[in-house]
C-alpha positions as CSV (number, residue, x, y, z in Angstrom):
1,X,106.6,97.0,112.9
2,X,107.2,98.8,109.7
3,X,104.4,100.8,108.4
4,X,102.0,100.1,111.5
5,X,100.5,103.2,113.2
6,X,97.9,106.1,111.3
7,X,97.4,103.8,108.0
8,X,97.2,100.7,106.7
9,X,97.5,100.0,102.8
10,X,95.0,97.4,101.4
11,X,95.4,96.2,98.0
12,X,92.1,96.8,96.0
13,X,92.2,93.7,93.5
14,X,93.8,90.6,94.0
15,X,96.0,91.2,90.8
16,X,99.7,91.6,91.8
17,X,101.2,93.5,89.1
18,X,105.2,92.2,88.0
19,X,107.3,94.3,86.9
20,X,109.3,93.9,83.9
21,X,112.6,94.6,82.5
22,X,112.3,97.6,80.8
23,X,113.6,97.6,76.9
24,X,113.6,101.1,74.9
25,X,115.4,101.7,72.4
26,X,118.0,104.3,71.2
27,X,119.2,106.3,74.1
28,X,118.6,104.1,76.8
29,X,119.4,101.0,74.9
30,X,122.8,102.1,74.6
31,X,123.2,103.0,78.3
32,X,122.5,99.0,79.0
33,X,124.6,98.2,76.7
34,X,127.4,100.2,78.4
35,X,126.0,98.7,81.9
36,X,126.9,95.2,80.1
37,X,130.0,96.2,78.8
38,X,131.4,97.9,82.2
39,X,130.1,94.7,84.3
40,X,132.3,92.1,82.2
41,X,135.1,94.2,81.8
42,X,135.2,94.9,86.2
43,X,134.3,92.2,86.5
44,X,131.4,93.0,88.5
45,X,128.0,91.0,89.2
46,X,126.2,93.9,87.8
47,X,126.1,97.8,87.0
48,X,123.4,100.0,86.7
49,X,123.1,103.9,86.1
50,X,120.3,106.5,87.6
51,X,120.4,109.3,85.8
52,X,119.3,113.1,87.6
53,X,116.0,115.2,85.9
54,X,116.0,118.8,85.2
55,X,114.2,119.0,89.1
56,X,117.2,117.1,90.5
57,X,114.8,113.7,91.2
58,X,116.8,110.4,90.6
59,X,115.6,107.3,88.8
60,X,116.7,103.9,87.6
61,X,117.3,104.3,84.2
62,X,119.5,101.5,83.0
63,X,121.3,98.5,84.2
64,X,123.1,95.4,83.0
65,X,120.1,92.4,83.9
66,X,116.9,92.0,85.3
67,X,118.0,91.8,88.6
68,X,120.8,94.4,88.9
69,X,117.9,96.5,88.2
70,X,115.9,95.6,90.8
71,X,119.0,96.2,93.3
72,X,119.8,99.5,91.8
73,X,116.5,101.0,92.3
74,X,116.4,99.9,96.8
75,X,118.2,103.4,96.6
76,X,115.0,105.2,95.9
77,X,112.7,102.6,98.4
78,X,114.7,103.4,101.2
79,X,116.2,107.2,100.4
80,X,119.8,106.4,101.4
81,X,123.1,104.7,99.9
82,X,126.1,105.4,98.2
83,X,124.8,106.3,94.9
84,X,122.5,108.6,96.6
85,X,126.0,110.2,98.3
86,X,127.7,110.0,95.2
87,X,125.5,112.1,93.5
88,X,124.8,114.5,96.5
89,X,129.1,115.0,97.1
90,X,129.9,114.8,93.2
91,X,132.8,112.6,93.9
92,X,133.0,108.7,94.0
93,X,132.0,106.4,97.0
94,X,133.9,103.5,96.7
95,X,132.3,100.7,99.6
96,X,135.2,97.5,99.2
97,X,133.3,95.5,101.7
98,X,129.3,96.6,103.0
99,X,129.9,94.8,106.1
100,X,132.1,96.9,107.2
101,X,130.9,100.5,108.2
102,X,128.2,100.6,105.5
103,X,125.7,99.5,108.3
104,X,126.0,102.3,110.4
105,X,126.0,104.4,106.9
106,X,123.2,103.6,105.4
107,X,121.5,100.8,107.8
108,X,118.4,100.2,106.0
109,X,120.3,99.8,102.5
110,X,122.8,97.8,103.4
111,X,120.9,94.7,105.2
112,X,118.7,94.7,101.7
113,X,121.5,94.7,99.5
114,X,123.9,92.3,101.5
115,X,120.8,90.0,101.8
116,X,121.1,89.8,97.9
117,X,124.0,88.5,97.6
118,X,126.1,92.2,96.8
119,X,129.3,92.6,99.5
120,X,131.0,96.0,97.3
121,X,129.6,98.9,95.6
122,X,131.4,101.5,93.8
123,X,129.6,104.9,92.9
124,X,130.8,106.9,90.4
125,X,129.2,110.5,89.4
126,X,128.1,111.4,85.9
127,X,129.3,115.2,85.5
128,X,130.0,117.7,83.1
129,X,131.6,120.1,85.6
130,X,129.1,121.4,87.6
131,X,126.2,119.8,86.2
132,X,125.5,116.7,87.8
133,X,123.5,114.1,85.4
134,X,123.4,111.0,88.2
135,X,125.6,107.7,89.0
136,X,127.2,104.6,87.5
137,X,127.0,102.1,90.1
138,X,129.2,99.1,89.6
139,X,128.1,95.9,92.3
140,X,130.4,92.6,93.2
141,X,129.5,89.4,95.2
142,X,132.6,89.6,96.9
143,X,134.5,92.2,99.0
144,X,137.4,94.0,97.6
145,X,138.6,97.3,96.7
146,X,139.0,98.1,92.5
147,X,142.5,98.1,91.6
148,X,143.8,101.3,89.8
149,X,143.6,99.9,86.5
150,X,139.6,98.8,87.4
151,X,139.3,102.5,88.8
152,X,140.8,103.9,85.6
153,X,138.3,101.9,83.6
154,X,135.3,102.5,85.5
155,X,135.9,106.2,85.4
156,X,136.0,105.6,81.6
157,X,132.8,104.1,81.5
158,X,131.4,106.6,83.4
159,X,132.5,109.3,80.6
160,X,131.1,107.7,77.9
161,X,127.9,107.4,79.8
162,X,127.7,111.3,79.8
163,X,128.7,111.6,76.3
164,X,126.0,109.5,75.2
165,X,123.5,111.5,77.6
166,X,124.9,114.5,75.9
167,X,124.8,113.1,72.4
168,X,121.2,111.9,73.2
169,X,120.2,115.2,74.4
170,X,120.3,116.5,70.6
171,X,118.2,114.2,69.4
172,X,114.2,114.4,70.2
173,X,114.1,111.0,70.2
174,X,116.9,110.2,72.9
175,X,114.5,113.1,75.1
176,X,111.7,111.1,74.2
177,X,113.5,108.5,75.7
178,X,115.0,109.6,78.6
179,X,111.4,111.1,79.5
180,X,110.0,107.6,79.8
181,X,113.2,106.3,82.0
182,X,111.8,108.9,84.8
183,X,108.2,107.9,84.0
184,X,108.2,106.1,87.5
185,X,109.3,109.1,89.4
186,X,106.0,111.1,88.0
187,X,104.3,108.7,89.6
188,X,105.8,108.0,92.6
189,X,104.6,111.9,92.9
190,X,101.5,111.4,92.1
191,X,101.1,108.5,94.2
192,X,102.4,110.7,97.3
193,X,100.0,112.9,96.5
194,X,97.4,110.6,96.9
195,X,98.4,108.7,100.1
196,X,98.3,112.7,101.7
197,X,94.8,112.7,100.4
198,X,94.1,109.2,101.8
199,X,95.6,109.6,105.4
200,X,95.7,113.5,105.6
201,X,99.0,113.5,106.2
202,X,101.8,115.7,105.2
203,X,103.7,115.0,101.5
204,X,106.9,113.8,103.2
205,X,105.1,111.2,105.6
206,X,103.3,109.9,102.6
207,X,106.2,109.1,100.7
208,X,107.8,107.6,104.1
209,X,104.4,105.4,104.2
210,X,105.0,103.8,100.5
211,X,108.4,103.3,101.0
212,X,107.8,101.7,104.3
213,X,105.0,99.4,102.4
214,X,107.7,98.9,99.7
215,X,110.0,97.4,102.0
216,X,107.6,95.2,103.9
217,X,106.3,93.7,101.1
218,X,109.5,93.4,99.5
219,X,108.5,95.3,95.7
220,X,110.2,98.2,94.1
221,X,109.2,101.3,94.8
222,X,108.0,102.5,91.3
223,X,105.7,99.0,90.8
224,X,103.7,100.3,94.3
225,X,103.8,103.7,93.0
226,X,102.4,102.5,89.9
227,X,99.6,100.4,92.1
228,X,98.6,103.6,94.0
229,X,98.2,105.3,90.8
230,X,95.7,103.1,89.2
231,X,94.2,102.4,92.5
232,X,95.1,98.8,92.5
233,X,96.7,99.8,96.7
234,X,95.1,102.4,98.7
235,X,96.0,103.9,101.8
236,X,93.3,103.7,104.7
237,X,93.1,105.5,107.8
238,X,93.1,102.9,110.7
239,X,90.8,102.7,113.5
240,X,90.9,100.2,115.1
């Protein structure tokens, strides 16, 4: 049973919080507008980009709809996928069909994302040599490896994400912007925090703890970080 044993989360209102879409503009409007341009052009169901902080954390930052969002972000609930190995290798991780080998990969990952609908992903590093800024992750509904021309074009799109990153950094406003993108990751750490305090448990249990709730109840990971936060969930030790 997922997240049974030392502590059991209990929502403190009856409120359930939705999460939203995120707009922004300037920097990050941009990026989703190269997320929409890259999915029509690869013909993809979706693409969404996480981008890499200054402490090497990852978060959702863009994406072409609502619920490519959504998919992009299981990454962070369950810690494994091949963005995450796309970013961690600096090299792409092109999956033409999840059913076959991704499930021994990345286990936990691949049941949620082939239970949306996705059978390919295609991870492609955003790099300026040995700086790593994250991934452009490009999703289809049906199995299939990119052709060359597709790869060419993806790799493309992946350049003029870091350009615009780049161009953004010189601008206050694109930091600004980029700042509120990782928002969600500064409280994911706080919310970790929190759960230790709760449960007396150590940092890395705590996170395993709200991404194990994140999963069971079947929400992003930054909209029950958010709820720990403002102590709408909390964390209690169980005894019975």
């Amino acid at each position: 049973m997922i997240g049974a044993g030392r502590g059991r989360a209990r929502v403190v209102t009856g409120r359930t919080r939705r999460r939203t879409f995120p707009k922004v503009g300037g920097i990050v409007e941009l990026l989703e507008r190269v997320c929409v341009d890259a999915a029509r052009a690869l013909s993809a169901s979706g693409v969404g980009m996480s981008l890499m902080a200054s402490d090497g954390v990852h978060g959702m930052a863009a994406a072409s709809d609502p619920n490519t969002a959504r998919i992009e972000e299981l990454q962070f609930t369950f810690g494994e996928g091949p963005c995450i190995d796309a970013a961690a290798a600096g090299r792409p991780v092109l999956v033409p069909d999840l059913a076959d080998g991704a499930m021994r990969r990345w286990p936990v990952y691949a049941t949620a994302v082939l239970d949306a609908g996705i059978r390919a992903v295609f991870a492609f590093p955003l790099q300026v040599g040995a700086a790593r800024l994250g991934v452009l992750d490009v999703f289809r509904t049906s199995s299939g490896a990119m052709s060359r021309p597709e790869l060419g074009q993806a790799l493309a799109f992946a350049d003029q994400v870091v350009m615009t990153l780049l161009d953004g950094q010189e601008r206050t406003t694109g930091v600004d912007e980029l700042d509120e993108a990782f928002e969600h990751r500064a409280q994911l750490f706080q919310a970790q925090g929190m759960v230790m305090v709760q449960l007396g448990i150590p940092l890395a249990e705590a996170l395993a703890r709200i991404r194990a709730h994140a999963y069971a109840a079947d929400r992003p990971l930054s909209e029950v970080a958010a709820d720990i936060v403002a102590r709408r969930l909390c964390f209690d030790i169980d005894r019975a």
